[in-house]
Residue frames as a rotation matrix with the C-alpha (Angstrom) as fourth column:
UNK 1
-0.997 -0.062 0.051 24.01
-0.017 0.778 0.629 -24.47
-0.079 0.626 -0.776 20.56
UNK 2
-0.596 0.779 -0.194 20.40
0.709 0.398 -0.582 -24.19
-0.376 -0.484 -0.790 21.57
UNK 3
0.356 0.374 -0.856 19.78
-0.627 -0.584 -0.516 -20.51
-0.693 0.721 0.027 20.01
UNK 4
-0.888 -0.356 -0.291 21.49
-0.346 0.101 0.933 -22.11
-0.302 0.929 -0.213 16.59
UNK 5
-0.909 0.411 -0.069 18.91
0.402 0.908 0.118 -24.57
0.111 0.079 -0.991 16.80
UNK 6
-0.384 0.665 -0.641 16.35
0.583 -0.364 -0.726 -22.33
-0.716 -0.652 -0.248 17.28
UNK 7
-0.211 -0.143 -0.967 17.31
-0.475 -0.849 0.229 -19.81
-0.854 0.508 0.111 14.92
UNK 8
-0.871 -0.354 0.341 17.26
-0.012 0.708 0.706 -22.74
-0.491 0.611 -0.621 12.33
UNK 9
-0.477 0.875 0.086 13.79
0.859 0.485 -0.166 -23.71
-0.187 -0.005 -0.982 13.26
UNK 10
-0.115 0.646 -0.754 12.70
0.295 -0.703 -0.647 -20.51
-0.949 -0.297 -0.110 12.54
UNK 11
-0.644 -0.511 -0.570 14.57
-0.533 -0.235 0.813 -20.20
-0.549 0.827 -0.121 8.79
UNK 12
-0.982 0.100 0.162 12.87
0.125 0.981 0.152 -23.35
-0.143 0.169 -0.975 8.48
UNK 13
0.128 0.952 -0.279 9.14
0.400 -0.307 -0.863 -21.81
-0.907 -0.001 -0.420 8.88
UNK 14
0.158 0.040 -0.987 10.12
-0.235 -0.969 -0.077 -18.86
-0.959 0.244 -0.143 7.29
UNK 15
-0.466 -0.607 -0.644 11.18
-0.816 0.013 0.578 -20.47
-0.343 0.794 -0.502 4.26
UNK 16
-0.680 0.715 0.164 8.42
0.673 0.697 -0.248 -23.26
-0.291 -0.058 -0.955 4.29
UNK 17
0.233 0.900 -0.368 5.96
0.562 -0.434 -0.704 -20.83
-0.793 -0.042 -0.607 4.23
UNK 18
-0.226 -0.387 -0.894 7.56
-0.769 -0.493 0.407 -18.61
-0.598 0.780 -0.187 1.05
UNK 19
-0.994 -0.107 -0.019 7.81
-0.072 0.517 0.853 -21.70
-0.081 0.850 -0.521 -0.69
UNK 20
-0.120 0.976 0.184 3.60
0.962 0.160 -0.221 -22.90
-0.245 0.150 -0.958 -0.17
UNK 21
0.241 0.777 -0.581 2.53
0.357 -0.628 -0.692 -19.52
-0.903 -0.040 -0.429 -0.28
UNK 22
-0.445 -0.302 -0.843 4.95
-0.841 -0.181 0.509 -18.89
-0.307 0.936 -0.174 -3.97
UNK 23
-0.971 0.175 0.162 3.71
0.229 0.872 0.433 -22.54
-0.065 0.458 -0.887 -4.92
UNK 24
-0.152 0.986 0.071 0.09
0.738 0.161 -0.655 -21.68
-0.657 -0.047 -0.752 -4.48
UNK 25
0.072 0.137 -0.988 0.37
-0.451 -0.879 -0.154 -17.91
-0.890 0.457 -0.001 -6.29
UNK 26
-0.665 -0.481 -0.571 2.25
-0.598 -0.116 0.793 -19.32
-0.448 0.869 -0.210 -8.90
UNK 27
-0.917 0.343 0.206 -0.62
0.400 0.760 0.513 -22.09
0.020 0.553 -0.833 -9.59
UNK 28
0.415 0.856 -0.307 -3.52
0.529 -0.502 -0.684 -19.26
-0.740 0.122 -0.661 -9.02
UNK 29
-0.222 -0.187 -0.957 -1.68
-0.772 -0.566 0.290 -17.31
-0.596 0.803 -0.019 -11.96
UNK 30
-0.993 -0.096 -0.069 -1.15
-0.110 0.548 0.829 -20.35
-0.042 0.831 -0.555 -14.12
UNK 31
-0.548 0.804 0.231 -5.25
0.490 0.532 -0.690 -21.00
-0.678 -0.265 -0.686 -13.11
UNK 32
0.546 0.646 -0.533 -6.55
0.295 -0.744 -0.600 -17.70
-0.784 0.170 -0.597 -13.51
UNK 33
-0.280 -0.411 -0.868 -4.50
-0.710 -0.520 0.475 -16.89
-0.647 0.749 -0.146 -17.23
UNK 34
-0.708 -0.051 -0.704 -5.00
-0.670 0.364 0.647 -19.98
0.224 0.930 -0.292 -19.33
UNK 35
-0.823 0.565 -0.053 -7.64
0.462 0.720 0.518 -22.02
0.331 0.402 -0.854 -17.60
UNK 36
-0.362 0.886 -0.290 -10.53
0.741 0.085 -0.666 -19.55
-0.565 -0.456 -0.687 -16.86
UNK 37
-0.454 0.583 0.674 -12.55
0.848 0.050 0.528 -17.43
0.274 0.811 -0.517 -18.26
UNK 38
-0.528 0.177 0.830 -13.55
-0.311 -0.950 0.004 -13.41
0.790 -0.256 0.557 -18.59
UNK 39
0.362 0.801 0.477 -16.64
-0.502 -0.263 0.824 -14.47
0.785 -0.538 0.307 -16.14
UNK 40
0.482 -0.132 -0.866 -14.86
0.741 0.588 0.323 -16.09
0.467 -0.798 0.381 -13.35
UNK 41
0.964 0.165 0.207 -14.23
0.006 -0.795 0.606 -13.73
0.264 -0.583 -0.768 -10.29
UNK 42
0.666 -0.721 0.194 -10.65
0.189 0.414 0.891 -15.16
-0.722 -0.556 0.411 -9.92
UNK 43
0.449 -0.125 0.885 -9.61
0.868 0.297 -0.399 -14.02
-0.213 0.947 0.242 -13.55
UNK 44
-0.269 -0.647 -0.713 -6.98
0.215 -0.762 0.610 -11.75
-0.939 0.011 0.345 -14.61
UNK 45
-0.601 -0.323 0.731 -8.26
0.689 0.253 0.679 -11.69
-0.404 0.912 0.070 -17.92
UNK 46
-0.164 0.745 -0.646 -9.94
0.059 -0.647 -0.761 -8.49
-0.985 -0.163 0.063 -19.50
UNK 47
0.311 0.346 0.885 -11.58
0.934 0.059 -0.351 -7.72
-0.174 0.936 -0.305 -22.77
UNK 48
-0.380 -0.789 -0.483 -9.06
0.566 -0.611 0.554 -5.43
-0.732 -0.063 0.678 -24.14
UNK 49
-0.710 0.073 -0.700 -11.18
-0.485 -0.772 0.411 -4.70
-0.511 0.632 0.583 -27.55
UNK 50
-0.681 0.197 0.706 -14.07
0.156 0.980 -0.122 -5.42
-0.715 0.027 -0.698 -28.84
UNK 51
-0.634 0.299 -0.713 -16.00
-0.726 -0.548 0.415 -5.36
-0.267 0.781 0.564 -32.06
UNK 52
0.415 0.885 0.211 -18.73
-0.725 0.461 -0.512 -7.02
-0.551 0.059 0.833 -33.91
UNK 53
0.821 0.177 -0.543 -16.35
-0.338 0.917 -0.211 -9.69
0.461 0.357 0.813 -34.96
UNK 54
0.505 -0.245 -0.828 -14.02
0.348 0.935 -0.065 -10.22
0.790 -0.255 0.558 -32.84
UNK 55
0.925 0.052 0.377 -12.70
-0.301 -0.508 0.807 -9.68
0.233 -0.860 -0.454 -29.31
UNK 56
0.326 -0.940 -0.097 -9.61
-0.191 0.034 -0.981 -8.93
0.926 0.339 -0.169 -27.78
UNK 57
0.942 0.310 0.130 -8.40
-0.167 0.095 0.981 -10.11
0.292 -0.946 0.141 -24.46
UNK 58
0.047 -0.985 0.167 -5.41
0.071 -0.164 -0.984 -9.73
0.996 0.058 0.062 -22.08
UNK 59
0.103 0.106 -0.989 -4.35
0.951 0.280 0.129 -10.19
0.291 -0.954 -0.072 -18.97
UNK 60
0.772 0.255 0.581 -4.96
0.031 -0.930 0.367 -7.35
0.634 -0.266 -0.726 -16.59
UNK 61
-0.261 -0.931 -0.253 -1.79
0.412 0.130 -0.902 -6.14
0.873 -0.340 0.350 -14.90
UNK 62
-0.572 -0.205 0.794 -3.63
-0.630 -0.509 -0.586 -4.65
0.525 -0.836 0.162 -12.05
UNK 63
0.766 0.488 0.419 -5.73
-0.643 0.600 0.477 -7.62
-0.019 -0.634 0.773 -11.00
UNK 64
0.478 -0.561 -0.676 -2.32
0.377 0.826 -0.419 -9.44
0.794 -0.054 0.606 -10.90
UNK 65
-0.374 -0.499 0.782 -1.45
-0.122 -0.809 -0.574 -6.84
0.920 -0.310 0.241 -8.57
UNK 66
0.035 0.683 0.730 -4.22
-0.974 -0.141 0.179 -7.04
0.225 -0.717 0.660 -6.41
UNK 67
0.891 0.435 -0.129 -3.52
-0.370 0.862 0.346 -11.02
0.262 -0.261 0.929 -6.18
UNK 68
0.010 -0.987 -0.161 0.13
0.228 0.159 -0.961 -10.52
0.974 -0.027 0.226 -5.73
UNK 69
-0.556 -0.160 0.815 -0.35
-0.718 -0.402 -0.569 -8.25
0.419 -0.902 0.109 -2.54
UNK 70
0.660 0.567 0.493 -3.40
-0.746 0.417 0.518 -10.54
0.088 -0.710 0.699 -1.32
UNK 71
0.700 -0.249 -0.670 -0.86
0.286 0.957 -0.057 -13.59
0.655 -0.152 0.740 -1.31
UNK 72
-0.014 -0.891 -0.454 1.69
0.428 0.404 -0.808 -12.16
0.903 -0.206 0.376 -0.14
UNK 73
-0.479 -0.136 0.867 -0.24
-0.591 -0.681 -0.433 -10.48
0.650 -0.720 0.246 2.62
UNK 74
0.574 0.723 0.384 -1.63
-0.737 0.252 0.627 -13.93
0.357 -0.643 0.678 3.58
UNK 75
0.456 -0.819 -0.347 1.28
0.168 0.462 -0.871 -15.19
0.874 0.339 0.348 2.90
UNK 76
-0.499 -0.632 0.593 2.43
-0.137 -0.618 -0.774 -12.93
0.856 -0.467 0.221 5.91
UNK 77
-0.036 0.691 0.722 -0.33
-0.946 -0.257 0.200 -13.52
0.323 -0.675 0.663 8.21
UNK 78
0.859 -0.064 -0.508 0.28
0.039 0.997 -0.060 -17.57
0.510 0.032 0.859 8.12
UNK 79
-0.227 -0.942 -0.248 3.94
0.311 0.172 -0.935 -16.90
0.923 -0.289 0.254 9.40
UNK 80
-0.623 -0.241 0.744 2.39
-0.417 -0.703 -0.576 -15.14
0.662 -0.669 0.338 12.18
UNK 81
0.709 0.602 0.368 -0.54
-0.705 0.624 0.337 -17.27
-0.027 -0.498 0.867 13.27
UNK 82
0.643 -0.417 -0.642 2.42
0.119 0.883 -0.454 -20.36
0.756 0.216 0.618 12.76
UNK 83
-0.678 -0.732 -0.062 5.35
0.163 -0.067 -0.984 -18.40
0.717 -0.677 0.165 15.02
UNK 84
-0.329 0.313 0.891 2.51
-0.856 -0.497 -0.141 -17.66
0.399 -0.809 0.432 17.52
UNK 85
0.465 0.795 -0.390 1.65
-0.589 0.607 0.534 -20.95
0.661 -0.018 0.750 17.57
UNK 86
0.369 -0.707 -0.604 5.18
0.544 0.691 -0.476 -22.34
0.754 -0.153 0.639 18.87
């Protein structure tokens, strides 16, 4: 009865932490696509074409990459500094 209860509390991290660390990505995408801007350092957004009247722009699919792995490798590194904590 005691491992169950154990095992629980662990699902329980493990599944806490997925959710904050998906809740936080998903609101740095929504940030970094519709409210910022080519010159913020946190933007996915690149200038895809440009001419003397008018510029194109699109998200970059490899800075979403590069902010997919960084969450989900801090994402990983929280579960460990949490289960080491208990």
């Amino acid at each position: 009865m005691g491992y169950r209860l154990e095992k629980g509390n662990v699902m329980n991290r493990k599944f806490g932490v997925f959710l904050f660390v998906f809740f936080c990505y998903l609101l740095w995408l929504y940030f970094s696509i519709y409210e910022s801007s080519i010159d913020n350092w946190w933007s996915v957004m690149e200038i895809k074409d440009a001419t003397t009247d008018d510029i194109q722009i699109s998200v970059s699919l490899v800075k979403v990459f590069v902010g997919t792995v960084i969450f989900t490798l801090s994402g990983f590194i929280f579960y460990l500094l949490l289960r080491k904590r208990s």
